[in-house]
Each structure stands twice: as structure tokens, then as C-alpha cells.
NUDREN-409975 format. One record per residue (C-alpha): y, x, z; residue in one letter. Coordinates in steps of 0.2 Angstrom, whole numbers. Each point is the difference from the previous one (the first is absolute). Layout:
BEGIN
> y  x  z  code
> Y  X  Z  a .
...
This chain:
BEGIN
> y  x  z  code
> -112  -88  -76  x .
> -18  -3  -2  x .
> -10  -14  8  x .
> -11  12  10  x .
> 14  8  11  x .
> 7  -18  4  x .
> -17  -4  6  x .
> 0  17  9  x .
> 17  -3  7  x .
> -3  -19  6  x .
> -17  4  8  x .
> 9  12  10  x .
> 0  -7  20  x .
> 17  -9  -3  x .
> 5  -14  9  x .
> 1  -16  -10  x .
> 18  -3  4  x .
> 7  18  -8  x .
> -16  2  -10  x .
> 11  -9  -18  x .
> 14  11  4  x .
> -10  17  5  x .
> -7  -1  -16  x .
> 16  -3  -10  x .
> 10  15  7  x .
> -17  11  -1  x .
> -1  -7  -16  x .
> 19  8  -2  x .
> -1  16  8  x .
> -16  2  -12  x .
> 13  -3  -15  x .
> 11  10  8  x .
> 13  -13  -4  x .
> 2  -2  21  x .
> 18  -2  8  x .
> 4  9  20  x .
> 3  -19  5  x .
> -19  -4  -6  x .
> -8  19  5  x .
> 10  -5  17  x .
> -11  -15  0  x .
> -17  8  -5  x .
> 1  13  12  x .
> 3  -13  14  x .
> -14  -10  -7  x .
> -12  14  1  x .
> 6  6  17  x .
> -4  -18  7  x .
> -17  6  -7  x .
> -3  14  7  x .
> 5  -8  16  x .
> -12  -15  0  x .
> -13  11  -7  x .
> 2  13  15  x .
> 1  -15  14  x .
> -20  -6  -8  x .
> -4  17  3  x .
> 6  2  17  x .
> -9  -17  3  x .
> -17  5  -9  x .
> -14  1  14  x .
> -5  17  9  x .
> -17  9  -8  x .
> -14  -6  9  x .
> -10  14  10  x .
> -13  1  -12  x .
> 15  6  -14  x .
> 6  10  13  x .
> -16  10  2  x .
> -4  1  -19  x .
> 19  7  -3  x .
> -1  14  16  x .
> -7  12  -11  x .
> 15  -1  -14  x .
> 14  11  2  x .
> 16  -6  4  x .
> 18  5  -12  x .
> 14  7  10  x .
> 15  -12  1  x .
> 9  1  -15  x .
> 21  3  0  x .
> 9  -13  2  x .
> 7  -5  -18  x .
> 18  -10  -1  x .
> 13  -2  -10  x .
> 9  13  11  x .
> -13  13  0  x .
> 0  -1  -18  x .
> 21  3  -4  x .
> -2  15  13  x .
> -14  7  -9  x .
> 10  -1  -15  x .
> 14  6  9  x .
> -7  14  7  x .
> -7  7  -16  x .
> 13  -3  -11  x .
> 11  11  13  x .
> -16  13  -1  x .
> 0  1  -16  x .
> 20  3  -1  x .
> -3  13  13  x .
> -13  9  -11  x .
> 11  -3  -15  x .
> 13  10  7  x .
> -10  15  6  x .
> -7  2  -16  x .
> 17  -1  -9  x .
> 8  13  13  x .
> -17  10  -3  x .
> 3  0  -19  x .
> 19  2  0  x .
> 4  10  14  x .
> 14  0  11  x .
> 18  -4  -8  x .
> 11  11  2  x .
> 15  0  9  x .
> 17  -4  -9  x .
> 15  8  6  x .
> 12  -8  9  x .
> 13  1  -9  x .
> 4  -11  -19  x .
> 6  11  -12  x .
């Protein structure tokens, strides 16, 4: 691994206690030489992240009025979907039972109906 993506990597916002092993099991997953037991403990890592990233946000100080009034004009984004992990597998869920549906009606499209055997073996 080069130099400049260990740099990239350890300047990260990491804090200095999980900083040596965050960058070994990056360092991994980059290698792709990672085990579940250490991709277990990255996620986790960056989870713990995400969650002290988000609690500075939530404790970054209201825009002043002056930022308020510059930023009236500036259309607003609607709210986007929520994205999970559970929104994602139905998703996939959904069109992979779509796209079996519409396999099906084509096939039944193409073939036609089967016809009907008798009842009896011969």
C-alpha cells in the first residue's frame, strides 16, 4: 500500500485510541486480505464514527440571522427516503420477485399454455 493512502487514512478524524487499529483493518479490507471477525470490528469502528460525528453536529451552533436571511432565498430539497439496511433487502426483495413475475409472463407469452395430459397412464 502506498504511503499516501496511509497518510490519507491516519489523517482521517480518528480517535487516537482506535486510530493504529483503524488503519491496520482499512489497511486489510484494502488488501482485501480481511476476516468477518476484523470486518465485524471495522464496521463497528466506523459506526462509533458516525455516531460521534453526528452528536458534533447536533451540538454545532444555530445560523445566526444574518445566515438566515442570506439562505431565504435558496430553495429547500424535499426530505429524502429513509435509507436502512431493511429498505435496501426489501427493495432487493421486491424486484427480484418483479422480475420473476415478468419472467414468467413472458415465458407463458412465448410458449403458450401447456396442454392438458390425460388422466390416465398408459
Amino acid at each position: 500500500m502506498a504511503d499516501a493512502d496511509l497518510a490519507a487514512i491516519s489523517a482521517t478524524n480518528v480517535p487516537p485510541a482506535t486510530s493504529a487499529r483503524y488503519v491496520y483493518l482499512m489497511t486489510r479490507l484494502r488488501t482485501k486480505q480481511i476476516t468477518m471477525e476484523e470486518a465485524t470490528e471495522l464496521f463497528s469502528l466506523q459506526q462509533g464514527l458516525l455516531n460521534a460525528a453526528r452528536a458534533a453536529a447536533a451540538r454545532a451552533p444555530a445560523a445566526s440571522a444574518t445566515t438566515a436571511s442570506r439562505l431565504a432565498g435558496v430553495p429547500t430539497l424535499p426530505m429524502p427516503m429513509a435509507l436502512s439496511d431493511d429498505t435496501l433487502w426489501t427493495g432487493l426483495l421486491f424486484a427480484g420477485a418483479g422480475a420473476g413475475l415478468l419472467a414468467a409472463v413472458l415465458r407463458r407469452a412465448t410458449e403458450g399454455p401447456k396442454p392438458a395430459e390425460s388422466g390416465r397412464p398408459s
